[in-house]
TORTOR-316446 format. One record per residue (C-alpha): residue in three letters; residue number from 1; x, y, z. Coordinates in pm, whole numbers, plus 50000, padded with zeros to 5 digits. Layout:
! TORTOR-316446
REC   r   k    xx    yy    zz
REC ALA NUM     X     Y     Z
...
! end
This chain:
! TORTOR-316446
REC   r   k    xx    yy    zz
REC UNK   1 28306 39478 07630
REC UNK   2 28027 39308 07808
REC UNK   3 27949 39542 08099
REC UNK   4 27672 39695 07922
REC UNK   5 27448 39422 07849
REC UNK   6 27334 39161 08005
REC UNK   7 27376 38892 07734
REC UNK   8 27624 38962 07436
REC UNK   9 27471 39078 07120
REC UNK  10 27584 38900 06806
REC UNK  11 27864 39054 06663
REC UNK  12 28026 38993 06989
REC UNK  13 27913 38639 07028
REC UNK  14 28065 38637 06662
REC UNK  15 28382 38796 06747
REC UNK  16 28423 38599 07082
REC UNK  17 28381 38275 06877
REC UNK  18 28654 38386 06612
REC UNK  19 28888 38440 06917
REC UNK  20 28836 38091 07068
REC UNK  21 28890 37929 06730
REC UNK  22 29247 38108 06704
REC UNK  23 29316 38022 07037
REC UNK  24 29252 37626 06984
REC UNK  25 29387 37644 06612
REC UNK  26 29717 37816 06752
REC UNK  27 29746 37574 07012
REC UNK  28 29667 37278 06842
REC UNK  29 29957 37399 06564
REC UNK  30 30202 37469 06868
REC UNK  31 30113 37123 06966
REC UNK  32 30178 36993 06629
REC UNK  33 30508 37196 06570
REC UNK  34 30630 37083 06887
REC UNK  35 30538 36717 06827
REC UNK  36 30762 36800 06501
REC UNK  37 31032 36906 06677
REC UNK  38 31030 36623 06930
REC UNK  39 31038 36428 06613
REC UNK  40 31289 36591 06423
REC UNK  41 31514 36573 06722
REC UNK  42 31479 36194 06807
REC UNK  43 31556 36172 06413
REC UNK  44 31864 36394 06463
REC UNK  45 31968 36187 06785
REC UNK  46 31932 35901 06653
REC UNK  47 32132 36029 06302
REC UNK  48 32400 36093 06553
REC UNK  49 32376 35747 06747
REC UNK  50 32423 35575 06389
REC UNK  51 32721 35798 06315
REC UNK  52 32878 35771 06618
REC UNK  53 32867 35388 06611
REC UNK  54 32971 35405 06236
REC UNK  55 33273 35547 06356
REC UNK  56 33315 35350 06637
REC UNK  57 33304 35070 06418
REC UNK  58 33539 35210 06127
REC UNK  59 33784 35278 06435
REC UNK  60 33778 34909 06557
REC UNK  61 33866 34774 06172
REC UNK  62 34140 35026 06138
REC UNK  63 34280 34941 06459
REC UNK  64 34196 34565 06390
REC UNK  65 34399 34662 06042
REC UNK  66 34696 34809 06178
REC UNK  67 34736 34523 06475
REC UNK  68 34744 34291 06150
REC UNK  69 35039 34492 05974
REC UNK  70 35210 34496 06299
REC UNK  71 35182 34131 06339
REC UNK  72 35301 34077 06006
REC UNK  73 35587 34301 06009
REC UNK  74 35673 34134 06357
REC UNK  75 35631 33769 06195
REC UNK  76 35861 33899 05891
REC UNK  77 36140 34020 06137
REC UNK  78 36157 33744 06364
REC UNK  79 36215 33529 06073
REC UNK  80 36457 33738 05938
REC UNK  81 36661 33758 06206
REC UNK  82 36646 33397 06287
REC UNK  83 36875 33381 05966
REC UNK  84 37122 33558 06092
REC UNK  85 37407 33566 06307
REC UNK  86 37519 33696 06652
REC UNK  87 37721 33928 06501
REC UNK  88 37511 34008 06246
REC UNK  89 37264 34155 06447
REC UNK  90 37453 34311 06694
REC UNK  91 37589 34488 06443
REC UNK  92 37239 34639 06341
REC UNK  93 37351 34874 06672
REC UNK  94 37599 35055 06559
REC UNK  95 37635 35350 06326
REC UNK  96 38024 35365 06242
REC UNK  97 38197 35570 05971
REC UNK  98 38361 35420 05661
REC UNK  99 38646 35414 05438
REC UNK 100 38696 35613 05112
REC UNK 101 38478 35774 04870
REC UNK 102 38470 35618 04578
REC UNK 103 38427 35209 04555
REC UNK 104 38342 35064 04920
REC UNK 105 38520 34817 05078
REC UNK 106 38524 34672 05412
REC UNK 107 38745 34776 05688
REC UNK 108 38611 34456 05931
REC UNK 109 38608 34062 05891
REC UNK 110 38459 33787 06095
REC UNK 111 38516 33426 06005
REC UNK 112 38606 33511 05670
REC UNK 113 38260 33730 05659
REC UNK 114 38257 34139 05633
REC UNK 115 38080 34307 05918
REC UNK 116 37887 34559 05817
REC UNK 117 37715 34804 06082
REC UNK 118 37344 34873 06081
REC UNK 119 37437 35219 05950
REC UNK 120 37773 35425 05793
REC UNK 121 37816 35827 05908
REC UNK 122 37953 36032 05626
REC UNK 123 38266 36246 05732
REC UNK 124 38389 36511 05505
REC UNK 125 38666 36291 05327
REC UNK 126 38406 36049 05255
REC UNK 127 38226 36335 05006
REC UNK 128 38357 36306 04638
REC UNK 129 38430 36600 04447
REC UNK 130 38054 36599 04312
REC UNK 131 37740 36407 04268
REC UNK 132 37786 36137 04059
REC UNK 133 38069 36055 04243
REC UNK 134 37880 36062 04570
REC UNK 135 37595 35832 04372
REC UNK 136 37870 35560 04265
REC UNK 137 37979 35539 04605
REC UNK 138 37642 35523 04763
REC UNK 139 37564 35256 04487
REC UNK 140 37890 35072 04537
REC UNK 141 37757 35030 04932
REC UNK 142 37450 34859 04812
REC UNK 143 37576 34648 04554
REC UNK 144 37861 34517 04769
REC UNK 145 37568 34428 05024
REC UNK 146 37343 34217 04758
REC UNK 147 37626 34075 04622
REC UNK 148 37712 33929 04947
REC UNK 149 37387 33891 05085
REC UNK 150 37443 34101 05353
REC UNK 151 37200 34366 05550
REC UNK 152 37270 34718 05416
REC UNK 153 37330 34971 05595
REC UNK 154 37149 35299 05591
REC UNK 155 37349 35556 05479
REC UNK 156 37351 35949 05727
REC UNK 157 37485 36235 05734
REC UNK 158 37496 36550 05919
REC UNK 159 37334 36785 05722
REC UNK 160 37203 37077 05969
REC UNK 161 37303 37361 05736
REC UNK 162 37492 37669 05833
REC UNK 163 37821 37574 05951
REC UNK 164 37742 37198 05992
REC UNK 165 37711 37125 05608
REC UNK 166 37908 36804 05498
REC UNK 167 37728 36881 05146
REC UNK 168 37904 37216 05101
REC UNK 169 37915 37312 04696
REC UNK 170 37725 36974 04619
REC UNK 171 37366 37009 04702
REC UNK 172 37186 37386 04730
REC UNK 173 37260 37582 05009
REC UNK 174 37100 37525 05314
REC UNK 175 37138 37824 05587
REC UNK 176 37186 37789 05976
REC UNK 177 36904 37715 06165
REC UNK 178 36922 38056 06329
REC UNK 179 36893 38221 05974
REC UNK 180 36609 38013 05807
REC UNK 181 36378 38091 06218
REC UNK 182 36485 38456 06128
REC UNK 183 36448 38521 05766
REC UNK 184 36223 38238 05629
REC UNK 185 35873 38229 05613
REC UNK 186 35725 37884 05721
REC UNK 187 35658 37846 05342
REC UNK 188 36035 37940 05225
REC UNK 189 36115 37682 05481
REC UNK 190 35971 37439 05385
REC UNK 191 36030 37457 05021
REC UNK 192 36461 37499 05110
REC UNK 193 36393 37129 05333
REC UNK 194 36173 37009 05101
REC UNK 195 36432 37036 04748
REC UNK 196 36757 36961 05037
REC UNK 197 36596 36632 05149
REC UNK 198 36485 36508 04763
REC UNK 199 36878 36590 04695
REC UNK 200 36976 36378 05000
REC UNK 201 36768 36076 04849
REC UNK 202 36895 36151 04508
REC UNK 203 37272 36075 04604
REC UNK 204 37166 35805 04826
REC UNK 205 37143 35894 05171
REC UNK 206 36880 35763 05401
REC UNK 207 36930 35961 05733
REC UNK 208 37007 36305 05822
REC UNK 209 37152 36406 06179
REC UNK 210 36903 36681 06180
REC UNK 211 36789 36906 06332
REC UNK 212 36911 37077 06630
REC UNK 213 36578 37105 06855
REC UNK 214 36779 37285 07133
REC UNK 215 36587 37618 07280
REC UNK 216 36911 37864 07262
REC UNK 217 36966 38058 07593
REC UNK 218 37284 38202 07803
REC UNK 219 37369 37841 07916
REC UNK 220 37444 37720 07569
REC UNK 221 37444 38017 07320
REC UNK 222 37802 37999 07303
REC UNK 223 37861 37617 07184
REC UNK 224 37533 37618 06983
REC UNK 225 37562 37938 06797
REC UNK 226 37361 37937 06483
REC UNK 227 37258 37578 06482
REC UNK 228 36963 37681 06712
REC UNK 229 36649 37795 06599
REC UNK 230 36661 38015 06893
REC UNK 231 36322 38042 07141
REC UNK 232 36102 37765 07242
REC UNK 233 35811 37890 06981
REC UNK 234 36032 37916 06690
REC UNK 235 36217 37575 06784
REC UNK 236 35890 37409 06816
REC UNK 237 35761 37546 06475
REC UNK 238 36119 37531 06228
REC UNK 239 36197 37190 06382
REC UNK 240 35890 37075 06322
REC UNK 241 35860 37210 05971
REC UNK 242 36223 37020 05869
REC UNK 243 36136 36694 06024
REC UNK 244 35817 36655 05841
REC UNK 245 36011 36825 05514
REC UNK 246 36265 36559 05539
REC UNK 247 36052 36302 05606
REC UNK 248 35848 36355 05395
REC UNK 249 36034 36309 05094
REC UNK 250 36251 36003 05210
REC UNK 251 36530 36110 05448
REC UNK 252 36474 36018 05827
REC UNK 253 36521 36294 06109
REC UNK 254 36764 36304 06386
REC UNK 255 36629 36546 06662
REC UNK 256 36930 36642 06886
REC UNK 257 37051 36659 07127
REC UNK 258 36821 36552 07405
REC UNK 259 36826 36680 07686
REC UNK 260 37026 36956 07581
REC UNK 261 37393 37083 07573
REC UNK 262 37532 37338 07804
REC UNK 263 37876 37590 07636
REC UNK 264 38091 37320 07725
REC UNK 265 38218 37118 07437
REC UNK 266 38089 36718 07475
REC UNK 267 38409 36680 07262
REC UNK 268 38616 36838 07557
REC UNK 269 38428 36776 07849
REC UNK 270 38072 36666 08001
REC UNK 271 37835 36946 07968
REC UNK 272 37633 36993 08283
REC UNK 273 37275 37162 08281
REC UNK 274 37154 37280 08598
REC UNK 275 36829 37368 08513
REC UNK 276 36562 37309 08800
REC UNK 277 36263 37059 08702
REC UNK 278 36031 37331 08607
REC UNK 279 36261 37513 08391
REC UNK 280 36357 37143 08227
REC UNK 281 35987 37110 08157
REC UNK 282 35958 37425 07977
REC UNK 283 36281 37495 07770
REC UNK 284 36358 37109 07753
REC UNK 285 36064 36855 07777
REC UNK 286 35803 37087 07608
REC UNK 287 35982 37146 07273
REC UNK 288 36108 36837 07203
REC UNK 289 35810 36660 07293
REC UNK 290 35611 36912 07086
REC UNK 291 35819 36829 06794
REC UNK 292 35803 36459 06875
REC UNK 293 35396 36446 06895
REC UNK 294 35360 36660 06570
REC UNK 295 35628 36553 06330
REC UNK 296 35755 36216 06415
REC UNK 297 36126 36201 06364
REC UNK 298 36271 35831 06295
REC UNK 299 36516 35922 06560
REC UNK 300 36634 36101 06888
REC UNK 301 37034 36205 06927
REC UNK 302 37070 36217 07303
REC UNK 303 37352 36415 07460
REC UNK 304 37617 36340 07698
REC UNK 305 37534 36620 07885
REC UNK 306 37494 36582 08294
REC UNK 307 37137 36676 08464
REC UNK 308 37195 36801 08807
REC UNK 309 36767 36757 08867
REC UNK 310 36771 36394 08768
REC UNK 311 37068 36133 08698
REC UNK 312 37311 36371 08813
REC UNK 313 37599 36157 08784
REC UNK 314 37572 35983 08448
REC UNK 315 37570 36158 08123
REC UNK 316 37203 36169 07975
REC UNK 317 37323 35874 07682
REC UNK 318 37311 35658 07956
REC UNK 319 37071 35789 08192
REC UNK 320 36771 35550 08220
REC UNK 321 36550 35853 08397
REC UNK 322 36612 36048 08003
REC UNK 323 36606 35767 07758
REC UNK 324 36315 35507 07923
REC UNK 325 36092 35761 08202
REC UNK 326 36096 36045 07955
REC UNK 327 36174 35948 07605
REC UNK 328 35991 35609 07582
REC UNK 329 35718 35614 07818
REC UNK 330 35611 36032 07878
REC UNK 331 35661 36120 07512
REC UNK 332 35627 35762 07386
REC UNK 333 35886 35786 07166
REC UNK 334 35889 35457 06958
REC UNK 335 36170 35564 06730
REC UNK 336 36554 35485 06703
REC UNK 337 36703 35651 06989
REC UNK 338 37096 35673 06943
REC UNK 339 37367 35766 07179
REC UNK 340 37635 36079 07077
REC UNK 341 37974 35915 07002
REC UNK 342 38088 35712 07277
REC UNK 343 38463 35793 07148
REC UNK 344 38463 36131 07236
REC UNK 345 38756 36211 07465
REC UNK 346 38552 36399 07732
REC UNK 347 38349 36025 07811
REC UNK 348 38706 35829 07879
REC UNK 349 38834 36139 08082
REC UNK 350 38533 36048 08308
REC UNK 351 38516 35732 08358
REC UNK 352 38341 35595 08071
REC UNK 353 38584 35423 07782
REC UNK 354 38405 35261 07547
REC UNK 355 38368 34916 07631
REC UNK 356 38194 35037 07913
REC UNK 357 38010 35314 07779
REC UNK 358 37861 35088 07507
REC UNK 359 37686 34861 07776
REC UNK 360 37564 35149 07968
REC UNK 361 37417 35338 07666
REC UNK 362 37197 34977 07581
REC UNK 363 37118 34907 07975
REC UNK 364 36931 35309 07927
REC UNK 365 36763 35194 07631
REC UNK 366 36933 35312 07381
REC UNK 367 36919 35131 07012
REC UNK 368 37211 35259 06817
REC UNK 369 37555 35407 06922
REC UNK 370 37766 35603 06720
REC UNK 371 38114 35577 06702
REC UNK 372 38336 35821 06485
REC UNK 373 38570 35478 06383
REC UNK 374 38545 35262 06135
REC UNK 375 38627 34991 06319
REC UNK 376 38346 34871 06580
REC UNK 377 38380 34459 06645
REC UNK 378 38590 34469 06906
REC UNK 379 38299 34707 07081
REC UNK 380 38076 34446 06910
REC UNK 381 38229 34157 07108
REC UNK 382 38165 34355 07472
REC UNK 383 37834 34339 07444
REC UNK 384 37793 33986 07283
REC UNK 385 37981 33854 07609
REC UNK 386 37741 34045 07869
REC UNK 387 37411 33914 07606
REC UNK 388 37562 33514 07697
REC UNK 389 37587 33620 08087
REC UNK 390 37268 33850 08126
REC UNK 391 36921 33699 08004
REC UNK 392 36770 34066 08049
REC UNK 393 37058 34207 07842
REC UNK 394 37010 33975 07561
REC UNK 395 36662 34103 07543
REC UNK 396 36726 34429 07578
REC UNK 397 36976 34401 07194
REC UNK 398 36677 34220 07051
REC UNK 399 36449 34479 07112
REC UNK 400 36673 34767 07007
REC UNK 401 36791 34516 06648
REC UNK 402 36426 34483 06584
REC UNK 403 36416 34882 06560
REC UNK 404 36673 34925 06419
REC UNK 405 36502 34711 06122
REC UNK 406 36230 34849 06170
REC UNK 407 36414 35193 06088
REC UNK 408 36521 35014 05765
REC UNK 409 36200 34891 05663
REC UNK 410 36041 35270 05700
REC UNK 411 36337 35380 05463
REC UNK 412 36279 35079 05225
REC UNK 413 36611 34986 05236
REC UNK 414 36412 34653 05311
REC UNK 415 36027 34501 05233
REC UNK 416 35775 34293 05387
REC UNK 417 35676 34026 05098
REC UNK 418 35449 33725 05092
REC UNK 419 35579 33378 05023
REC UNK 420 35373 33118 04903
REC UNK 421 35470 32764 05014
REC UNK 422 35213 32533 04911
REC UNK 423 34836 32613 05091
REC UNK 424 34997 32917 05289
REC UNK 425 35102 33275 05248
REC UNK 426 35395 33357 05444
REC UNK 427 35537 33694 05555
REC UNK 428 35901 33784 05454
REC UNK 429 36181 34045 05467
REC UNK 430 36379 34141 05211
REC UNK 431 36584 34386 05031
REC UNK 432 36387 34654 04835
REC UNK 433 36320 34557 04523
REC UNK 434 36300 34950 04430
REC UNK 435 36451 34985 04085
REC UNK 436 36739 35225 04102
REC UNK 437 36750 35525 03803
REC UNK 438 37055 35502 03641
REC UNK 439 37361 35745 03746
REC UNK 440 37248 35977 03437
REC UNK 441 36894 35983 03496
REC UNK 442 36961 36057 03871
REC UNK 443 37223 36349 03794
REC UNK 444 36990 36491 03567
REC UNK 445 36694 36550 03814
REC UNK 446 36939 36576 04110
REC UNK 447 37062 36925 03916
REC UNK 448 36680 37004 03822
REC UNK 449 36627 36967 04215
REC UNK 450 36990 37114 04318
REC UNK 451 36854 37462 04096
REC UNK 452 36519 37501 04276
REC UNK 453 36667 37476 04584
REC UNK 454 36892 37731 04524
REC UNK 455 36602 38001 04402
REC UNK 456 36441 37895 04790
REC UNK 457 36760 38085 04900
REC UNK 458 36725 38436 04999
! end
């Protein structure tokens, strides 16, 4: 522009001059966007350091919060057990079946005392011919209990569907396990578990021994059957969906049978699973702890199945390796864990009768074994004998009692409460003071229930 003149003339001086002043204005207004940026920035970072600590903070008061609860509900069950005895709380351990089915009545005494276990298992000839007279049984339990100011049990039952369906003709139909993974939307699902558990509460059961969170293959199709969901991906989604249906709505879970069956019958003989480490980690470990970590079950069933990989000579109800390494401290479990009936035949055939099976199952870590009798004491009395002899025993039955109650407290079958005495507020167990509907009120929404779970059924 300049070549041709010595000295610019002065529309170029003019235009030149224009250009220098959009030059500084631009970068003076880059300077002053960027300095608004850096700003904004150190705003939004420190926005975020504010949040973050808010958080932090709101953390540390709910964990400050729960440690409290915990400490009370620890406080409230040490006293409460201090108030009763030996044989009292050893019988929190066991989960027995009972007599009848219409007014309850003891089948055990001890110094002029019933024993009650912590929990009753209801066999078919303990179902009544419909559900009020399931209700005034279930009531019956209870009131015998307060009236004798004695800890009530929980009440279970095994309640998988399909085939396995103690509730046949009472409650709405509840397919196999196979059916409902095959048929069912996760939606139908969990509407069918949803009505089935509010109709377990409704006749007054507590616990159902469900469901079956087995991964169906060659080795076990045969004893399983339908009571698998069948693959790893649809046992890790159905199971999942009934626990939390269940649980939801009152009834604790049962996941079984850890780790696993094989197509021999437990009943029969003791299954043995042969499954390398890797392929127990995937079609074992994986779902169960899946189910475990997103639905919370109050309880694990464990097998007395043999694992050639790991405690290859003791059934997996008394294998430490199952219940403590894997159940307790890889999945950390915190739950009831409970042993398969120590009566059946195929135990005793192998070396295990019951009085020694019983201190076996609670030296793995187990908290509550099942036995399909209704009498239990003289089981009872084994392991009061090793709890005087064995200081690491004794502590052992505490800790499994305490969760045990723990169980009951979950399924309000007993309260935390504060006491006044004088000054001080003192933590307390009890029994629920939940008012009971009466038999009519209960029938009445129990068929309201018992009809929309039969339109879930396809």
């Amino acid at each position: 522009m300049f070549l041709s003149h010595k000295f610019p003339t002065f529309t170029e001086f003019f235009l030149l001059s224009i250009l220098v002043f959009a030059l500084v204005s631009c970068s003076k207004n880059t300077s002053e966007n960027s300095a608004a940026e850096a700003e904004k920035a150190t705003e939004a970072e420190c926005l975020a350091q504010e949040q973050a600590a808010q958080l932090e903070q709101e953390k540390k008061q709910e964990e400050e919060r729960q440690a409290k609860i915990a400490e009370r509900e620890r406080s409230a069950i040490t006293s409460y057990l201090s108030q009763l005895s030996q044989t009292e709380k050893l019988a929190q351990l066991f989960l027995v079946n009972l007599q009848g089915n219409t007014d309850f009545e003891p089948v055990e005494y001890k110094d002029g005392k019933a024993v009650i276990p912590g929990g009753y298992l209801f066999f078919s000839f303990n179902i009544g011919k419909n559900a009020e007279e399931i209700m005034h049984f279930s009531d019956s339990i209870a009131s015998y209990c307060t009236q004798n100011a004695l800890v009530p049990p929980y009440l279970s039952i095994d309640q998988e569907g399909g085939l396995v369906n103690r509730l046949r003709g009472i409650t709405s139909s509840v397919p196999s396990c196979r059916t409902i993974a095959t048929k069912y939307s996760e939606e139908e699902a969990k509407a069918l578990y949803d009505s089935q558990a509010k109709q377990l509460a409704l006749l007054g059961f507590s616990l159902n021994l469900a469901p079956v969170a087995e991964v169906s293959d060659s080795d076990n199709s045969d004893f399983l059957g339908t009571r698998s969901y069948g693959d790893s991906t649809a046992v890790k989604t159905y199971a999942s969906l009934a626990v939390k249906s269940y649980e939801e709505n009152g009834i604790g879970t049962v996941l079984k049978h850890f780790p696993g069956n094989t197509n021999t019958d437990p009943h029969t003989g003791l299954p043995e699973i042969k499954l390398s480490d890797e392929e127990l980690e995937k079609t074992v470990i994986e779902p169960f702890s899946h189910v475990i970590n997103t639905a919370s079950p109050s309880a694990v069933l464990m097998s007395h199945a043999r694992t050639t990989a790991h405690d290859g000579d003791k059934p997996a109800c008394f294998s430490h390796y199952w219940i403590s390494q894997i159940l307790r401290d890889k999945m950390q479990f915190q739950g009831l864990i409970l042993s398969d009936d120590i009566f059946m035949a195929a135990l005793e055939k192998n070396g295990y009768p019951p009085e020694k099976a019983v201190t076996m199952a609670i030296e793995a870590g187990v908290d509550c074994i099942m036995l399909s009798e209704k009498k239990f004491v003289n089981v009872l009395t084994v392991l009061e004998k090793k709890a005087v002899q064995d200081e690491n025993f004794a502590h052992l039955l505490d800790d499994a009692v305490r969760r045990v109650i723990q169980y009951k407290i979950k399924a309000h079958i007993l309260q935390i409460t504060e006491e006044k005495a004088e000054e001080n507020a003192q933590t307390a167990l009890t029994l629920s003071d939940v008012a009971k509907e009466d038999v009519q009120t209960r029938l009445q929404r129990f068929e309201e229930e018992k009809a929309r779970g039969d339109s879930c059924v396809k």
